[in-house]
C-alpha positions in Angstrom: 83.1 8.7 -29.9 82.4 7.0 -33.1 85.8 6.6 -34.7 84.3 7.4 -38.3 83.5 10.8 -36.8 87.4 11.3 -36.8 87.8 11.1 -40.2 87.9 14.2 -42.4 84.8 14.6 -44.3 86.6 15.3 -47.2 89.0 12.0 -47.2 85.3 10.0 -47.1 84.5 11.8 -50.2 87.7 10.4 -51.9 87.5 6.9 -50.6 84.0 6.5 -51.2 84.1 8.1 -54.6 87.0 5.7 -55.6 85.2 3.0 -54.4 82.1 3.9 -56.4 84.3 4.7 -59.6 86.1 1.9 -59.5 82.9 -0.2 -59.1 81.1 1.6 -62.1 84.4 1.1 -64.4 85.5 -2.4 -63.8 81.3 -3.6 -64.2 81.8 -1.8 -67.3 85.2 -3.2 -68.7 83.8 -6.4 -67.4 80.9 -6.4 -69.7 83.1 -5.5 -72.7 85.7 -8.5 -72.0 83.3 -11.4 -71.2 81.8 -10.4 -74.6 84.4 -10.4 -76.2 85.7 -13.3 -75.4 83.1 -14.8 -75.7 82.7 -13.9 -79.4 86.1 -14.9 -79.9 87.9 -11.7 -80.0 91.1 -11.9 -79.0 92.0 -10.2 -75.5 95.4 -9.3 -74.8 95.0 -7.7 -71.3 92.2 -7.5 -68.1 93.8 -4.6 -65.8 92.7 -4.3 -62.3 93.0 -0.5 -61.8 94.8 1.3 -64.1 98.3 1.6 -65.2 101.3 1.9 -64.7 101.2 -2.0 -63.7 102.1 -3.3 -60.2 102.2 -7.2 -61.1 100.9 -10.0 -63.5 98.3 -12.1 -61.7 98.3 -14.6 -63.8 98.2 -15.3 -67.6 95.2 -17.9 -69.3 94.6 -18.3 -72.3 96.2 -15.8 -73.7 95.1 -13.2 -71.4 97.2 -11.6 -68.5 95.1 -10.5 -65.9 96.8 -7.8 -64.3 96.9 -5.2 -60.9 97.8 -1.7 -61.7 98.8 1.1 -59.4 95.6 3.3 -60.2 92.1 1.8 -58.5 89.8 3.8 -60.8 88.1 0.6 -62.6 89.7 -1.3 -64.8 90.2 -2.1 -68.9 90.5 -4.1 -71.3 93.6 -4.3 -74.3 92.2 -5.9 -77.3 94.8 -7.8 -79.6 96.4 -4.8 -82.1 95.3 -2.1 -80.1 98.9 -0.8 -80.1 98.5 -0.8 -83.9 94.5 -0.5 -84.3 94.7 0.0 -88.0 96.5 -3.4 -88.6 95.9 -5.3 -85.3 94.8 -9.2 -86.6 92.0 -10.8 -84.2 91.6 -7.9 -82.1 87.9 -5.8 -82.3 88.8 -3.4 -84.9 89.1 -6.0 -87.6 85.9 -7.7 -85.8 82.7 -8.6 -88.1 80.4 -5.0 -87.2 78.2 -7.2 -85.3 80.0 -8.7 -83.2 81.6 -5.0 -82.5 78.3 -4.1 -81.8 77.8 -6.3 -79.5 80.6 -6.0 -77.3 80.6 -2.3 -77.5 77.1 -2.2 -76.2 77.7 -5.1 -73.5 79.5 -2.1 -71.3 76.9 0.2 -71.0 74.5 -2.8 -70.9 76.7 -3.8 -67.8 76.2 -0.4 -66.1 72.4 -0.8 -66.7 72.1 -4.4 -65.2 74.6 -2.9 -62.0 71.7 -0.7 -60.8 69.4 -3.4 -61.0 71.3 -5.7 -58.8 72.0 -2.5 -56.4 68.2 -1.1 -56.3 67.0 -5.0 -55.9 70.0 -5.3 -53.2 68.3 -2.4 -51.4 64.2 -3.4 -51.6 65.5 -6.7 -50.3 66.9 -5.2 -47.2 64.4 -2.4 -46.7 61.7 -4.2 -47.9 58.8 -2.1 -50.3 56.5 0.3 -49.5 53.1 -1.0 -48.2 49.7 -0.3 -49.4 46.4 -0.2 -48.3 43.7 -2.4 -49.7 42.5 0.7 -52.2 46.5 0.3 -53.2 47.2 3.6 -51.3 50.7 4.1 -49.5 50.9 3.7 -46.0 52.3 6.8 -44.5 53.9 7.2 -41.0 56.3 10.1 -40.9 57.7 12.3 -43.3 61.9 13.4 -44.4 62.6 17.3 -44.0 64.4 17.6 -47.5 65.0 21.6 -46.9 65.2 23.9 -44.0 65.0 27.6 -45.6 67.2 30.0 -43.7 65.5 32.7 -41.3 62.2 30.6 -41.0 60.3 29.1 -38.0 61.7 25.7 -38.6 65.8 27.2 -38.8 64.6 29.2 -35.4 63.7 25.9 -33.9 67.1 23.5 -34.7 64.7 21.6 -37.3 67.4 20.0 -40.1 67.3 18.5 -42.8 67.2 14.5 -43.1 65.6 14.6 -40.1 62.2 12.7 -39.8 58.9 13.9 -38.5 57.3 12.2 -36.3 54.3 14.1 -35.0 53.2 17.9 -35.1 50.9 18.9 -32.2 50.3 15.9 -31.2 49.0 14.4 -34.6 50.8 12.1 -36.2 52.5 12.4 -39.8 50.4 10.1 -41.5 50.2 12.3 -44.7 51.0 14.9 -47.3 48.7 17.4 -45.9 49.5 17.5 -42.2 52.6 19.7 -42.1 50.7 22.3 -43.7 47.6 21.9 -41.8 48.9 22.0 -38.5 51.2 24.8 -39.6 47.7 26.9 -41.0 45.9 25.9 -38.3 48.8 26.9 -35.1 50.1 30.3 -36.8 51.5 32.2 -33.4 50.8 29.3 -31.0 54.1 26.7 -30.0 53.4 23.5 -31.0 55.5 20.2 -30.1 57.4 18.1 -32.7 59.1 15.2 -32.5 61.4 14.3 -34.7 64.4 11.5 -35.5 67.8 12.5 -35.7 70.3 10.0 -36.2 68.3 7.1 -34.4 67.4 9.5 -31.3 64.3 10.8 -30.8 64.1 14.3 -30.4 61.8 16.3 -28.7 61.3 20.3 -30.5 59.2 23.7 -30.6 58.3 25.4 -33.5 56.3 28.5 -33.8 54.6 28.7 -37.3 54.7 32.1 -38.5 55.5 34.6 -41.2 58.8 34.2 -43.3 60.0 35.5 -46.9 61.5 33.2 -49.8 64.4 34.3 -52.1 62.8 35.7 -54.5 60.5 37.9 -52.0 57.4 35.9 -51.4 55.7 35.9 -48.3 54.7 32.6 -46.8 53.1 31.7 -43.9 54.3 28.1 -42.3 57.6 26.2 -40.5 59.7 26.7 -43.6 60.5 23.4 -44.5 60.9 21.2 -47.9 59.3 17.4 -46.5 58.9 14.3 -48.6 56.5 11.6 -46.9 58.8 8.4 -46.0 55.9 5.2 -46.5 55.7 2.1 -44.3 57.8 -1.0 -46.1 57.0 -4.1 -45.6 59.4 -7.1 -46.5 59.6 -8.6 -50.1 61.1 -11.9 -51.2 64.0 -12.1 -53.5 62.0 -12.4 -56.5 60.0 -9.7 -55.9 62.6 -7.4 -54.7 64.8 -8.3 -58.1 61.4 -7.1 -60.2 60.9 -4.0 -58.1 64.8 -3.5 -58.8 64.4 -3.9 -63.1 61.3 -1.9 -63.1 62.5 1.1 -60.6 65.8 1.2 -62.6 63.7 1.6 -66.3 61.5 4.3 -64.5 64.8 6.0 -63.3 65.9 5.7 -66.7 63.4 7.2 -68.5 63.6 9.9 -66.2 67.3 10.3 -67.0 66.4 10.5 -70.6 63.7 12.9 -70.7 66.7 15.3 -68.2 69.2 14.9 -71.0 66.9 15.6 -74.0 65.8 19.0 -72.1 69.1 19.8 -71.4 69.9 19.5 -74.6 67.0 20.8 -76.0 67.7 24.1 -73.9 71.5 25.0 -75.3 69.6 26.0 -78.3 65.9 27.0 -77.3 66.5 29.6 -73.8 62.8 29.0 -73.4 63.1 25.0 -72.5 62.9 24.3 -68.6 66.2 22.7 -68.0 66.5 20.4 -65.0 68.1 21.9 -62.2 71.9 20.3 -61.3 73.6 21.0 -64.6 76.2 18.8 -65.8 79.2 17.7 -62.6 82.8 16.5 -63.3 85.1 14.2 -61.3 85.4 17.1 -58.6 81.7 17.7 -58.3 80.6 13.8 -58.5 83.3 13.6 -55.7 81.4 16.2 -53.8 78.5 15.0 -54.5 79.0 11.5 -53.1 80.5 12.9 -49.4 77.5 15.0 -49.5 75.1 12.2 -50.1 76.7 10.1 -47.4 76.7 12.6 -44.5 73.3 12.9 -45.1 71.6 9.6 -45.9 74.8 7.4 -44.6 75.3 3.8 -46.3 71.9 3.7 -48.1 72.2 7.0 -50.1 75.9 6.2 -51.3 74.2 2.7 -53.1 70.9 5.4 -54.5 73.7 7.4 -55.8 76.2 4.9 -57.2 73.4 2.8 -59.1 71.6 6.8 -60.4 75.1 7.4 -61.8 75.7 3.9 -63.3 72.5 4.5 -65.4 73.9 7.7 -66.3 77.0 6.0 -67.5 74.7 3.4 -69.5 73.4 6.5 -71.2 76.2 8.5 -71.7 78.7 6.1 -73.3 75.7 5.3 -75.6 75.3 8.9 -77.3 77.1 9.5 -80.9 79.8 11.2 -79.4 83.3 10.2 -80.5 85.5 8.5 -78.7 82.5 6.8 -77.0 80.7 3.6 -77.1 77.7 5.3 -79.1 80.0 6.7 -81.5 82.1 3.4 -82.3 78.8 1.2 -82.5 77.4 4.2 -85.1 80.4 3.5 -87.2 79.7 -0.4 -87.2 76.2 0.0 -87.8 77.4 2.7 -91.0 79.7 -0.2 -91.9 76.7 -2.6 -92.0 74.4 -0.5 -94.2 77.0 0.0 -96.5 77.6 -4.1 -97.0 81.0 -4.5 -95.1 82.1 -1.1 -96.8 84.1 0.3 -93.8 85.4 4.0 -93.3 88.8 3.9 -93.6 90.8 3.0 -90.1 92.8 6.1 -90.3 89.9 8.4 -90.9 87.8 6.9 -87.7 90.6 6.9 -85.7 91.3 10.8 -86.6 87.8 11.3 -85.6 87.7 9.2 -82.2 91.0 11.4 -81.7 89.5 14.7 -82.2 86.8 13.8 -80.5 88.8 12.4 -77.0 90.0 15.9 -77.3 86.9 17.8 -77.1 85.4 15.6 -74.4 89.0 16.5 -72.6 88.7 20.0 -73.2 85.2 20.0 -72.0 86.0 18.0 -68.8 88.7 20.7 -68.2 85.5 23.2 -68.2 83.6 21.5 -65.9 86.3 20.8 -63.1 86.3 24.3 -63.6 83.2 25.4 -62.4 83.4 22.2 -60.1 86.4 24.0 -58.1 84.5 27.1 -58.4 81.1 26.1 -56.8 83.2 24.5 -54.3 85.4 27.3 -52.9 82.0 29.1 -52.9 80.3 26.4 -50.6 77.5 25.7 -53.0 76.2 22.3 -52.8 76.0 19.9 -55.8 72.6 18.1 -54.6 70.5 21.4 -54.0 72.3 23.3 -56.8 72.8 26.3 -53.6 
């Protein structure tokens, strides 16, 4: 027996989710202190995890780099930061673009991880191959959904398993599911699918079945994406496919949020399915993408939610990134004029609070969708 099998599913979930956290946190801390030092601001503290502190690791420069009890991340102490308002050489009393620029070197961080990890993964899968007309080169297909009471639930079809062949024909494209399925209604027809590296050998009986919402559809019942052939790409090629996959991804991300946001004040907006996850859901989220896509789908996941931290710590919001780098900017276009320290502070404060209050909310509903067993991929 495979010893991982003897660990409890939801102990993966924590280790793997403080692992990814931890990963997404430091890159990001990491980005604001190599900036900063390397403008010149003064740096008091690098902490490995968070506190209370375990040890001093060593002291340069100035600096203590330091291992703390919590492995979430890391941070960085900026000279003053125990007394903001006054603090000499630290990054409040920084020139605003060189705040700026170590403010946005975080995100920016967070951005350039899920580059490395999507080029990381076209190197070792290689890229999807085309034919000469620049079509993709199609040989099975990944069930996505298996809808209760259909042919395909009858049959022990599940998801993440991959089609090989219906009725003999092989996968090859988009269309053949539903062809064969059209084409067989009543009859038994052979399918051989891949589950967990075995071949498996299944009959399905296309047929009648209902959907949710009372529809009657005629088919196996299944939800399928087709998986195309890869062929192997060079490192330079693999690190270009990484950039550009991570900007589409991205932009994706960005048109999601400005629906989202869109629709908490227009009920007629489409909002993308998913909602908005906490700690407890992101947890959930990341055992659930593991047990079903394994070491591959953990990397997908951590570098989708390091863009989403590149974007969220960007927004105007205070107490974030967006919302400190808004105040420098103000500071600019008013000709060094700065708000007064206490008043941004009071606002960075109030608005830590709300983000707290609101993070409350969501671990909420998090603990709520799961004592009801709904999952945070499929939303059901």
């Amino acid at each position: 027996m495979d010893f991982l099998q003897l660990i409890p599913s939801w102990l993966v979930s924590v280790v793997a989710f403080i692992i990814m956290l931890g990963l997404l946190v430091f890159v990001h801390e990491l980005g604001h202190f190599a900036t900063a030092v390397r403008m010149g601001i003064k740096v008091e503290e690098f902490g490995f995890g968070y506190p209370p502190r375990m040890l001093t690791l060593l002291e340069r420069n100035g600096v203590k780099y330091t291992l703390n009890w919590l492995p979430l991340g890391g941070f960085v102490r900026f000279a003053g930061e125990d007394d903001a308002i006054h603090g000499v050489g630290g990054l409040a009393t920084a020139a605003p673009w060189r705040r700026i620029l170590v403010l946005a070197a975080g995100p920016l961080m967070n951005l350039l991880l899920a580059m490395v990890i999507f080029a990381g993964l076209f190197m070792a899968n290689g890229v999807p191959a085309t034919t000469p007309e620049g079509e993709l080169i199609v040989t099975k297909a990944r069930v996505t959904g298996v809808y209760p009471g259909t042919p395909a639930a009858s049959a022990g079809i599940q998801v993440n398993d991959e089609l090989i062949s219906l009725d003999g024909q092989p996968v090859n494209g988009q269309a053949v599911v539903a062809e064969v399925a059209k084409a067989k209604v009543g009859q038994p027809i052979d399918v051989v699918v891949v589950r967990d590296g075995q071949e498996l050998d299944l009959s399905v009986t296309p047929g009648p079945w209902t959907t949710e919402d009372g529809r009657e559809i005629v088919g196996l019942g299944i939800g399928y994406a087709p998986i195309p052939e890869n062929r192997p790409a060079g490192f330079f090629e693999a690190l270009g496919r990484g950039v550009t996959h991570t900007i589409m991804l991205t932009g994706a991300l960005v048109d999601g949020l400005v629906q989202l946001i869109v629709g908490l004040f227009d009920p007629n907006t489409d909002v993308p399915a998913g909602g908005v996850a906490g700690p407890i859901g992101i947890a959930r989220g990341t055992g659930e993408v593991i047990e079903q896509q394994g070491a591959q789908g953990f990397w997908v996941w951590t570098a989708i939610l390091s863009i989403n931290l590149f974007l969220f710590n960007l927004l105007p919001i205070p107490a974030l990134d967006g919302s400190r780098i808004l105040f420098a900017l103000l500071e600019m276009l008013r000709r060094g004029k700065r708000v007064p320290a206490e008043k941004e502070a009071l606002v960075h404060a109030v608005g830590f609070a709300m983000l707290m209050g609101l993070m409350v909310l969501i671990s909420f509903s998090d603990i709520v969708n799961a004592l009801s067993g709904r999952s945070v991929l499929s939303g059901g």
